[in-house]
C-alpha positions in Angstrom: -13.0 18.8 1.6 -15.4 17.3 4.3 -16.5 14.1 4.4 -20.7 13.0 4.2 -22.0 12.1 7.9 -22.0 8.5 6.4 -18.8 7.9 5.8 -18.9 4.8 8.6 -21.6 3.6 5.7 -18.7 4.1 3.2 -16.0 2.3 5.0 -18.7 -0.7 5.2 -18.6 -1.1 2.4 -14.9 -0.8 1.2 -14.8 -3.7 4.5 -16.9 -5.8 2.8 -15.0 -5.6 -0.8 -12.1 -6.3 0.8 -13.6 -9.5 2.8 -14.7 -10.8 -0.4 -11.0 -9.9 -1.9 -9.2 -11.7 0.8 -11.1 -14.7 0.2 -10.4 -14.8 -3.4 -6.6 -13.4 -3.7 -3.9 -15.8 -4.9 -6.2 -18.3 -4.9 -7.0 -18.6 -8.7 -4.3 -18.6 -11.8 -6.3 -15.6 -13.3 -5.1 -13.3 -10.3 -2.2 -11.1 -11.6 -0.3 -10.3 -8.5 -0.6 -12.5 -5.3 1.6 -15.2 -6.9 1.6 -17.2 -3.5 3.5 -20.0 -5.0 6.5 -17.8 -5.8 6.9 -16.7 -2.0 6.0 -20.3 -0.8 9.6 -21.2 -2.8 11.3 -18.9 -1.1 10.5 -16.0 -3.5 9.1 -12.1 -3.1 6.7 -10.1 -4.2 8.2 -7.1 -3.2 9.6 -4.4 -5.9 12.7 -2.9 -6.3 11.1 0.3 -4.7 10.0 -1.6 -2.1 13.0 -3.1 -1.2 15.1 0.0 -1.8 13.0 1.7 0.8 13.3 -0.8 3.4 17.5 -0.8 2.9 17.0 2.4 3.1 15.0 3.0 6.4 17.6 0.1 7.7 20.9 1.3 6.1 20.9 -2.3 4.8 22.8 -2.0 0.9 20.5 -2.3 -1.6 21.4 -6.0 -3.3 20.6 -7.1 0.4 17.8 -5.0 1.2 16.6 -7.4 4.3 19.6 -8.2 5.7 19.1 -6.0 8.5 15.1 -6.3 9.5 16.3 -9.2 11.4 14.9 -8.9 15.5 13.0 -5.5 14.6 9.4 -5.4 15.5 7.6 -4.1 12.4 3.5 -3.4 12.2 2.9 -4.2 8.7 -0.4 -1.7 8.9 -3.4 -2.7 6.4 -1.6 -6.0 5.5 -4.5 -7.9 3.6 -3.5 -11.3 3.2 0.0 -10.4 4.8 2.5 -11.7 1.8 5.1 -9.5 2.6 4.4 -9.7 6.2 5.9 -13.7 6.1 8.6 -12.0 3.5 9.7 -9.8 6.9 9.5 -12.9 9.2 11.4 -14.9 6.9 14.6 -12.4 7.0 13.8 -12.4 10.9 12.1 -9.7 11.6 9.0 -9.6 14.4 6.1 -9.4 12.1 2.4 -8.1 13.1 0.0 -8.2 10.0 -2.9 -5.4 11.4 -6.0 -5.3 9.4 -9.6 -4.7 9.6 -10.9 -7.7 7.7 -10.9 -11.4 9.7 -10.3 -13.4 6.3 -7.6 -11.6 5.5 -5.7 -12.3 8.1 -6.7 -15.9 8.7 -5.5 -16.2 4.9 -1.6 -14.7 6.2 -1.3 -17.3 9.0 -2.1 -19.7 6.7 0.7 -18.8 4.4 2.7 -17.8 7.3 2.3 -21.4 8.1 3.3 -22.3 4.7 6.4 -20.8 4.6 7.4 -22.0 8.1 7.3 -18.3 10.1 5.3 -17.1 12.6 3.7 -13.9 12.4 1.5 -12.0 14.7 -2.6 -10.7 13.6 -4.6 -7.9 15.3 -8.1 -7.2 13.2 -8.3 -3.7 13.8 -9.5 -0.3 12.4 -6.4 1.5 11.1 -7.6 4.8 12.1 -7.9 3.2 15.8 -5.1 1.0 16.7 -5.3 -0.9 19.9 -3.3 -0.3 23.0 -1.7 -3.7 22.9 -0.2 -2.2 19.8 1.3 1.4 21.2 4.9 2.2 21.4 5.6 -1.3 20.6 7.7 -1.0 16.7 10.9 -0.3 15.2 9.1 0.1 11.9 5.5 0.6 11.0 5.5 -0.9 6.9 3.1 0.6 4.8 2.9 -0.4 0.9 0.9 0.4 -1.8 -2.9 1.4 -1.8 -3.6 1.6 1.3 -4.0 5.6 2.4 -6.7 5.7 -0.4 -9.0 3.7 1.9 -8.2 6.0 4.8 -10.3 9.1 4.9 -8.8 10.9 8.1 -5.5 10.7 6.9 -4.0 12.9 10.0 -6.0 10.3 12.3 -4.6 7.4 10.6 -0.8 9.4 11.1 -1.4 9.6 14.7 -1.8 6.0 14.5 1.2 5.3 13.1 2.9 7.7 15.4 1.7 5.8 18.9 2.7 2.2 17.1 6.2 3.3 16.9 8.8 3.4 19.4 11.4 6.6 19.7 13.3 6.7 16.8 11.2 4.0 15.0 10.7 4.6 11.3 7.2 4.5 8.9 8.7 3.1 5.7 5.3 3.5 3.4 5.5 3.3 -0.6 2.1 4.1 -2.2 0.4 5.5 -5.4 1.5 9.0 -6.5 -2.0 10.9 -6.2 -1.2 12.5 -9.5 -1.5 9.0 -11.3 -4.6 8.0 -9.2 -6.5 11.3 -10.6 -6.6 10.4 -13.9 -9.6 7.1 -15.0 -9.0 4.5 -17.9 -10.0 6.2 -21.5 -13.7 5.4 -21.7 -13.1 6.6 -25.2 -11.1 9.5 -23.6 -8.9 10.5 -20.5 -11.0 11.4 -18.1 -9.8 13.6 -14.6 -12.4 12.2 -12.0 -10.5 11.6 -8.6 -9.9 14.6 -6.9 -5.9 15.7 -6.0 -5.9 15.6 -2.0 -7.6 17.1 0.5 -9.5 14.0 1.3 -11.6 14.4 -1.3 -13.6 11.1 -2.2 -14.8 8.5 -5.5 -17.5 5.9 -5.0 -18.0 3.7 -7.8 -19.8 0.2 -7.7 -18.4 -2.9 -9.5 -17.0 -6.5 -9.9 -13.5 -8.0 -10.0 -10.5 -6.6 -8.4 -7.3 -5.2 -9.0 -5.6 -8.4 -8.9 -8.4 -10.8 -10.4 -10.9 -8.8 -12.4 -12.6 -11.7 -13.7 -13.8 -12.7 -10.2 -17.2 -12.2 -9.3 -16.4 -10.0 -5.9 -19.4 -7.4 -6.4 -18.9 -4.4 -4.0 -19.5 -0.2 -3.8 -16.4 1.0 -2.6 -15.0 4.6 -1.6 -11.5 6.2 -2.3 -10.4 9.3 -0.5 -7.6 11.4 -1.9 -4.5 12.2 0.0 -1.9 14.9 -1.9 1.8 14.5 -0.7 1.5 17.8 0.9 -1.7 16.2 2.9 0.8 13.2 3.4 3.5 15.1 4.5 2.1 17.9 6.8 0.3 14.8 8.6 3.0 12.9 9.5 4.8 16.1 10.7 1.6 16.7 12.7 1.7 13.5 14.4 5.3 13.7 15.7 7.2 12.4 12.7 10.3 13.6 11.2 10.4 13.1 7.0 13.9 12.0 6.6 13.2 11.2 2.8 10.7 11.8 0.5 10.8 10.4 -3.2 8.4 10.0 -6.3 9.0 7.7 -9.2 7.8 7.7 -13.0 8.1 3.8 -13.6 7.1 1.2 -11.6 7.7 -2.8 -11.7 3.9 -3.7 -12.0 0.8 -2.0 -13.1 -1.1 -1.2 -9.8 -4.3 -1.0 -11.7 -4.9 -3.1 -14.4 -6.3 -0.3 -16.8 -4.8 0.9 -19.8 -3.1 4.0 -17.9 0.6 2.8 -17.7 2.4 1.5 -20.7 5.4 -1.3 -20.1 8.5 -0.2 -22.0 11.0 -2.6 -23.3 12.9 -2.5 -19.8 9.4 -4.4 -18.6 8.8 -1.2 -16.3 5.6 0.7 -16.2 5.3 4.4 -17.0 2.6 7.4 -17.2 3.3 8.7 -20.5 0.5 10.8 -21.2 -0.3 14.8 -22.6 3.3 15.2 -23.2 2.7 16.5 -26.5 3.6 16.2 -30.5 7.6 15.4 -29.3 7.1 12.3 -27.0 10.6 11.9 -26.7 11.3 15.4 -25.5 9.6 13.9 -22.1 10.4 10.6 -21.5 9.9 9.6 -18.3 6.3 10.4 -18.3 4.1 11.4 -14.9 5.2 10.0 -11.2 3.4 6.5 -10.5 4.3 6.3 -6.8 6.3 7.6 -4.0 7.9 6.5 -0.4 8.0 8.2 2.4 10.4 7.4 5.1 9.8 9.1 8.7 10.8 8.8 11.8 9.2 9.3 15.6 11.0 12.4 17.4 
């Protein structure tokens, strides 16, 4: 699907939301996800799947999954407020939070400078990285809901593709796009997000994902990204897919609807249309998936 002549009018406005966001994240006790505090202590906010990724791309084992980012230079691409960016740093890695709104990143040196680590900034349009920036990483870290703001995903892969060094890895965990399809019951399901193919959703609103009670007002725009769209980009762009997984339960609801349901286990799953015998499919619809890729 094409993309209206205005889409530099769209992307203004997701970079305004997410000006206002990064001015209000982790800063209130309403906000649901940036607890700041816990990673101040010495804590993460990374998931299992997260972690398991980043062991992965390493070969670190997984009850240690950082123990080997230490002295890599990773580009931790569309960082927002860069928590785990310092996370990185803190295990020793060479951290550069890259992202297109100025509060943001003044708000990750500030915890940066919190937790005692020193990480890097750029402000820069994903889809147009600097030179400074080219052939420079061992890993380019990507995590969840961030390609949705993207809508020329094989631009934002060639990106990715001149940050990275030979043999440097994208490690990127993000919404499955067949949980992003579906909108909260307003009575009823409702299919409104297209499946790939950058296919886009405006919608105007307050809140965000993490504070919905704040009173960030914005128009933003998603475009939709299929794994096969996913895929066949990075391959594009020079990159190898060593490993490509999707999961049906995830540690936290991305969203905040009433999409996922927590099961006693605390995780998250997408347990709908599965019929009059529930229990005949229990793990429900995937939720997210990582890709792990490296430069050939």
């Amino acid at each position: 699907m094409s993309n209206p002549k205005n889409v530099d009018d769209l992307i203004a406005g997701n970079h305004d939301f997410w000006q206002q966001a990064a001015g209000v994240h982790g800063t209130t006790t309403e906000d649901r996800y940036y607890q700041l505090d816990r990673v101040i202590a010495g804590g993460t906010l990374m998931t299992p799947i997260e972690e398991s990724v980043i062991a992965r791309a390493t070969q670190a084992p997984l009850d240690n999954a950082l123990s080997k980012v230490a002295g890599l230079d990773i580009l931790y691409l569309q960082s927002h407020i860069g928590v785990d960016g310092v996370v990185l740093a803190r295990a020793g890695a060479h951290v550069t939070c890259a992202d297109f709104s100025s509060v943001a990143l003044e708000r990750a040196l500030h915890l940066a400078s919190n937790v005692g680590v020193s990480i890097d900034t750029v402000e820069t349009d994903a889809r147009d990285l600097p030179e400074s920036l080219h052939g420079r990483f061992d890993i380019v870290y990507v995590t969840i809901g961030a390609i949705c703001w993207i809508d020329d995903l094989a631009l934002w892969m060639r990106q990715v593709s001149l940050a990275l060094r030979p043999g440097g890895k994208l490690v990127m965990f993000e919404i499955h796009p067949l949980y992003q399809m579906f909108n909260k019951r307003v009575p009823e399901l409702i299919v409104d997000f297209p499946y790939g193919n950058g296919g886009l959703f405006t919608e105007s609103g307050s809140g965000s994902y993490a504070d919905p009670s704040s009173d960030i007002t914005s128009t933003t725009t998603n475009f939709a990204h299929s794994i096969a769209n996913v895929t066949n980009s990075a391959i594009a762009a020079g990159l190898r897919i060593d490993q490509l997984d999707e999961y049906v339960e995830i540690a936290f609801d991305p969203r905040g609807d009433d999409l996922l349901q927590q099961g006693e286990d605390g995780l998250w799953r997408l347990l709908l249309g599965r019929g009059p015998n529930p229990e005949d499919a229990p793990e429900g619809l995937p939720v997210a998936f990582t890709v792990i890729a490296t430069k050939v």
